[in-house]
N, C-alpha and C positions, 0 to 999 in steps of 0.2 A: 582201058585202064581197069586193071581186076579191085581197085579199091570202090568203083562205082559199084559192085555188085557185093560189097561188106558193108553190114548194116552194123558196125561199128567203127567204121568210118566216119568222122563227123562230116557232113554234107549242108554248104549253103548255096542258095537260090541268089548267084549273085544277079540275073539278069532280073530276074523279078524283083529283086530289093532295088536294081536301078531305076527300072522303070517305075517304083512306087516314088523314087526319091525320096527313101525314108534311109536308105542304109547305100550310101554312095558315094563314101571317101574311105582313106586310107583308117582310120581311127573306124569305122565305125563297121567296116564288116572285120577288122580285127576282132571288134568287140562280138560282132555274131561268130563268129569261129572259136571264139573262148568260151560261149554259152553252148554252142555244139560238142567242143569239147568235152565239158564239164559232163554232160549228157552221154557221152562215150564214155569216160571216163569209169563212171556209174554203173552201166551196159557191163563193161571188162571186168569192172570187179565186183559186179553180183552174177553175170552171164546172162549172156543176151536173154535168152528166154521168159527169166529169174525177173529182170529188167520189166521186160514188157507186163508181165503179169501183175507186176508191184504198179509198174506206170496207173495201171487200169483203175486201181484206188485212189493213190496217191500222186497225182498229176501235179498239186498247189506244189506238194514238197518239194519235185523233183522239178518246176519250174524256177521252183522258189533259191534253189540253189543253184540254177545254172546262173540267175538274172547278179545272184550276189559274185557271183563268181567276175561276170562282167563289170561288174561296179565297181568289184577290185580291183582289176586290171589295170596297168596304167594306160589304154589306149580311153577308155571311161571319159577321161577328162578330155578329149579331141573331138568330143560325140555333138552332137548338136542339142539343142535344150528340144528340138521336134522328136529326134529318135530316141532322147530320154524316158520323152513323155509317152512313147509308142510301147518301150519294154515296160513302163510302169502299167499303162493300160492291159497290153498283151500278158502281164503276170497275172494284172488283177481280172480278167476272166476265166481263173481257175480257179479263183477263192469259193 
């Protein structure tokens, strides 16, 4: 699959989110696929490159906007109160 080798691709660890049992229903790797998204998203319209180099400062921001991104989503509300608490943590170790 030639999208595995484009790093604008959004790409999730479904096996690994299984086996954490943190991200392991229908709602809740929706919910990581829209926060990959967002991140792609970002990527395409500053260019990858542009992307990464910004990342390198600005991690909180571009965190900060995939997690709202999720939140908005209507899969958000399917999520569990564990895998809530896991993107609140995983955001807040970029503050």
């Amino acid at each position: 699959d030639p999208s595995l080798n484009n790093p604008l691709c959004p790409k999730i660890n479904i096996n690994g989110n299984i086996n954490t049992k943190v991200c392991d229903n229908a709602d809740e790797i929706t919910s990581c696929y829209v926060h990959e998204q967002d991140h792609s998203d970002k990527a395409k319209e500053m260019g990858y490159h542009k992307y990464i180099e910004y990342r390198q400062n600005n991690r909180y921001d571009l965190e900060l906007s995939a997690v709202n991104a999720q939140k908005r989503h209507s899969s958000w509300f399917g999520t569990s109160e564990k895998y809530k608490k896991r993107v609140d943590n995983y955001l807040n170790q970029y503050k």
